[in-house]
Wavefront OBJ file of the C-alpha trace (Angstrom):
o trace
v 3.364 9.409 5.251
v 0.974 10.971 3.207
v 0.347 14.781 3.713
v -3.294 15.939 4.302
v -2.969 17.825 1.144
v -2.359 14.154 -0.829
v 1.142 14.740 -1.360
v 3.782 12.486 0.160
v 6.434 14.788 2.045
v 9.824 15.093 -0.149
v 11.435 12.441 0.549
v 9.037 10.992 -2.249
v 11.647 12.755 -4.605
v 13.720 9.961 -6.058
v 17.359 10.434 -4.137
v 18.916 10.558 -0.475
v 21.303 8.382 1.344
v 21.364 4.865 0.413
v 23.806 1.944 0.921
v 23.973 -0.356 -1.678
v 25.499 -4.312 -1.391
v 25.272 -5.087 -4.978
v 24.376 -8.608 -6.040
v 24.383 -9.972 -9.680
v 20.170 -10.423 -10.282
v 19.971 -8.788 -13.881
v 16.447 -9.498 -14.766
v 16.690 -10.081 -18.781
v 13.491 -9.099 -19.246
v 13.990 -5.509 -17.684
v 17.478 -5.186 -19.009
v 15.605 -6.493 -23.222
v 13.212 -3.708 -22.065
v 15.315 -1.011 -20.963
v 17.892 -2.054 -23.832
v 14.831 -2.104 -26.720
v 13.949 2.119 -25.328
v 11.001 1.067 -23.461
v 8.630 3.884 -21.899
v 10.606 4.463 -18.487
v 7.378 4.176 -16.752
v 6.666 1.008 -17.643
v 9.972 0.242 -15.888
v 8.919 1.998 -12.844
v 5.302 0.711 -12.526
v 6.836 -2.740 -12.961
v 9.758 -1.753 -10.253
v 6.839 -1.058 -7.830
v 4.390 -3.857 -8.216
v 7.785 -5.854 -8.075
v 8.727 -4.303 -4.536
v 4.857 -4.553 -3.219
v 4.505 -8.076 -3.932
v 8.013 -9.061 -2.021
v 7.204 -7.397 1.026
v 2.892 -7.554 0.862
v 2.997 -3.478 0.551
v 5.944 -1.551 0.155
v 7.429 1.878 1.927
v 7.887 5.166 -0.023
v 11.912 4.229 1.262
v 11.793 0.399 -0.048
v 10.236 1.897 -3.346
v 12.731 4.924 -3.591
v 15.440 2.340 -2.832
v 14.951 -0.122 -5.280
v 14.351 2.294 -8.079
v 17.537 4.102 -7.748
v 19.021 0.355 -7.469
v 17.407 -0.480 -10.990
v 18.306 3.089 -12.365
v 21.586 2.380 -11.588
v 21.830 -1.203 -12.924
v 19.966 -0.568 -15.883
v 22.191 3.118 -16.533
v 18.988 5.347 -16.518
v 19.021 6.753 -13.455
v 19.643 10.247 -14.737
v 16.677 9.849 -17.380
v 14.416 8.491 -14.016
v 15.133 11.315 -11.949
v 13.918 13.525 -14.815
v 10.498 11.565 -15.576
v 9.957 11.579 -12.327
v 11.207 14.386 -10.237
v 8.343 13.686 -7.929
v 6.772 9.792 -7.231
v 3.546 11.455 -5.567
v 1.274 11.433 -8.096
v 2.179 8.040 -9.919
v 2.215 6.496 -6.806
v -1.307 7.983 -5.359
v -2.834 7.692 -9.014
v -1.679 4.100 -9.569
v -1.297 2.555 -5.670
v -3.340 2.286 -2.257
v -1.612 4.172 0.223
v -2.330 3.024 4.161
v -1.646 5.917 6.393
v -1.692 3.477 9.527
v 1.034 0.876 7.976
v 2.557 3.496 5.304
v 2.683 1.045 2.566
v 1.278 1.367 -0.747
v -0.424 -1.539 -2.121
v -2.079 -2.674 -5.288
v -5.590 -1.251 -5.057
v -8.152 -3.203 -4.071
v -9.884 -5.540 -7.019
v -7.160 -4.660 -9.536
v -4.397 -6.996 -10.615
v -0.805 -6.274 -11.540
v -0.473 -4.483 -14.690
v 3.162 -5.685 -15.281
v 4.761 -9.062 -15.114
v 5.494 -10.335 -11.668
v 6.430 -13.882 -10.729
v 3.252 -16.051 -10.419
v 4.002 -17.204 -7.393
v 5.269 -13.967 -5.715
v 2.157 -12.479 -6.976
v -0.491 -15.481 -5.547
v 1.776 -14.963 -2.434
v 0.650 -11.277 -2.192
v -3.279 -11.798 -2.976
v -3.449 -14.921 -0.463
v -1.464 -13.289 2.016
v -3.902 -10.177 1.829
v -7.275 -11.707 1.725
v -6.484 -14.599 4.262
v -5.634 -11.065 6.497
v -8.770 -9.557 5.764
v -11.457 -13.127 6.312
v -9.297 -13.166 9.538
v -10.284 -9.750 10.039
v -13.510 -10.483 9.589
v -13.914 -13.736 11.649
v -14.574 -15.846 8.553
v -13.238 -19.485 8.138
v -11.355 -19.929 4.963
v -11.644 -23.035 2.694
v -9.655 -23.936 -0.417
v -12.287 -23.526 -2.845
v -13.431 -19.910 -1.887
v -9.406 -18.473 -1.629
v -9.576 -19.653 -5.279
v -12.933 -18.019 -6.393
v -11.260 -14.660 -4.094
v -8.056 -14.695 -5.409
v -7.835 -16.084 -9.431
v -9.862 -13.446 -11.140
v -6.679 -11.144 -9.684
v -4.244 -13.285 -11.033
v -5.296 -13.550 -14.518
v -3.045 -11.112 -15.556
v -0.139 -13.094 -17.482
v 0.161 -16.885 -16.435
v -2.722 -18.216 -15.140
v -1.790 -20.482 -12.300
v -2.832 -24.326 -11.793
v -4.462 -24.661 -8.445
v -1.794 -26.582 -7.474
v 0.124 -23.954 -7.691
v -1.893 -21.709 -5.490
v -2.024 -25.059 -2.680
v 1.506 -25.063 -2.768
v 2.373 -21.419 -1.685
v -0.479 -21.446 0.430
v 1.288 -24.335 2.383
v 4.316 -22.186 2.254
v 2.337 -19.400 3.959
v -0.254 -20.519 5.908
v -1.602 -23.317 8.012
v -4.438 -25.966 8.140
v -6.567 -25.078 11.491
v -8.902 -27.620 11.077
v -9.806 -29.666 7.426
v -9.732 -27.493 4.623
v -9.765 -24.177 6.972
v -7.256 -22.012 6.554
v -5.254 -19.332 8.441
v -2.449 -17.020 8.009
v 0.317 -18.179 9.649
v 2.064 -15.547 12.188
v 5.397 -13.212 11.504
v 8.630 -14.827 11.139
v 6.937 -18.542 10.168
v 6.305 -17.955 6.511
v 8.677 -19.491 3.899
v 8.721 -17.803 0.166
v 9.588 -20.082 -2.286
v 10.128 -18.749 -5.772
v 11.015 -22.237 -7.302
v 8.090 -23.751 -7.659
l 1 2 3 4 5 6 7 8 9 10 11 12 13 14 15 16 17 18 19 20 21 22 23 24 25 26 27 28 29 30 31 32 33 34 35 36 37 38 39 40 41 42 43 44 45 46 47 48 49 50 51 52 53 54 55 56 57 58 59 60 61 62 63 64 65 66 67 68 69 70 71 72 73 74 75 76 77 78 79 80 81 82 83 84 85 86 87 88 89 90 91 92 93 94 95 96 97 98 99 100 101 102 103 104 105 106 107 108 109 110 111 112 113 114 115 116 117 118 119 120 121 122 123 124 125 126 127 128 129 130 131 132 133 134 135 136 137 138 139 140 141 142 143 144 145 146 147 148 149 150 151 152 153 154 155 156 157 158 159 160 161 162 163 164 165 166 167 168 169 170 171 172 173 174 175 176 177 178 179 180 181 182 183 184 185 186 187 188 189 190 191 192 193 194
């Protein structure tokens, strides 16, 4: 939680307890990166935008945890913990923080700076403004979550809408013709393959 003063209590620091099950998901494009010297905050920005898009909003813990996983995969965790002896202010400069949820978040009409999956990254920007016309008591048709949501995705691949109709079938449901909602917890599918 975010401190009154804007900082984010220590535990923003980048160690503490944490239990890792290690699985083999070397990311080439990280691992050319890291390899090639690239600026460790690119690494970390991309980390982060990585971790908010899988979970729509990510914890200071789930963003702590999966860059000391990455440090220690890509062997820089001892440069990481130097850059950035303190997350606070690259997370409060660069993220949304929700005091209600916790979660950082992209901000609100920016787009992902780094390269995240297309479809992990529709995912997130459906997923949030089919929360917020819900919100708002707004029926939602195809044409306007495309207007809402592609001048946020045209950073990198531009995706067909086809693309965007498929994960929105993977996350959401057809109340009525062509009016969409959000479907509840537990009854979304993410499907990376596409």
């Amino acid at each position: 939680m975010v401190e009154k003063s804007g900082k984010i209590p220590i535990s923003a620091i980048l160690s503490g307890q944490l239990i890792i099950n290690f699985r083999k998901t070397r990311n080439p494009r990280t691992l050319m990166k890291a390899n090639l010297g690239m600026d460790i905050t690119e690494i970390v920005i991309e980390t982060i935008e990585s971790i908010i898009a899988q979970h729509n909003g990510a914890t200071l813990e789930q963003i702590n945890d999966e860059l000391i996983l990455k440090g220690l995969e890509l062997g820089f965790l001892d440069i990481l913990s130097k850059a950035f002896p303190d997350l606070t202010p690259l997370l409060l400069k660069e993220f949304s923080y929700d005091n209600e949820t916790e979660k950082f978040s992209i901000p609100p009409n920016k787009s992902f700076k780094t390269h995240v999956d297309v479809r992990l990254r529709i995912r997130y920007y459906l997923t949030s403004y089919l929360t917020r016309c819900e919100r708002q008591g707004q029926e939602v048709h195809f044409d306007d979550i495309v207007l809402a949501i592609m001048p946020s995705l045209k950073n990198g691949i531009t995706p067909e809408n086809q693309t965007i109709e498929s994960v929105l079938h993977d996350i959401a449901e057809e109340v009525k013709t062509d009016c969409w909602r959000l479907r509840k917890d537990g009854q979304q599918e993410l499907k990376m393959n596409g």
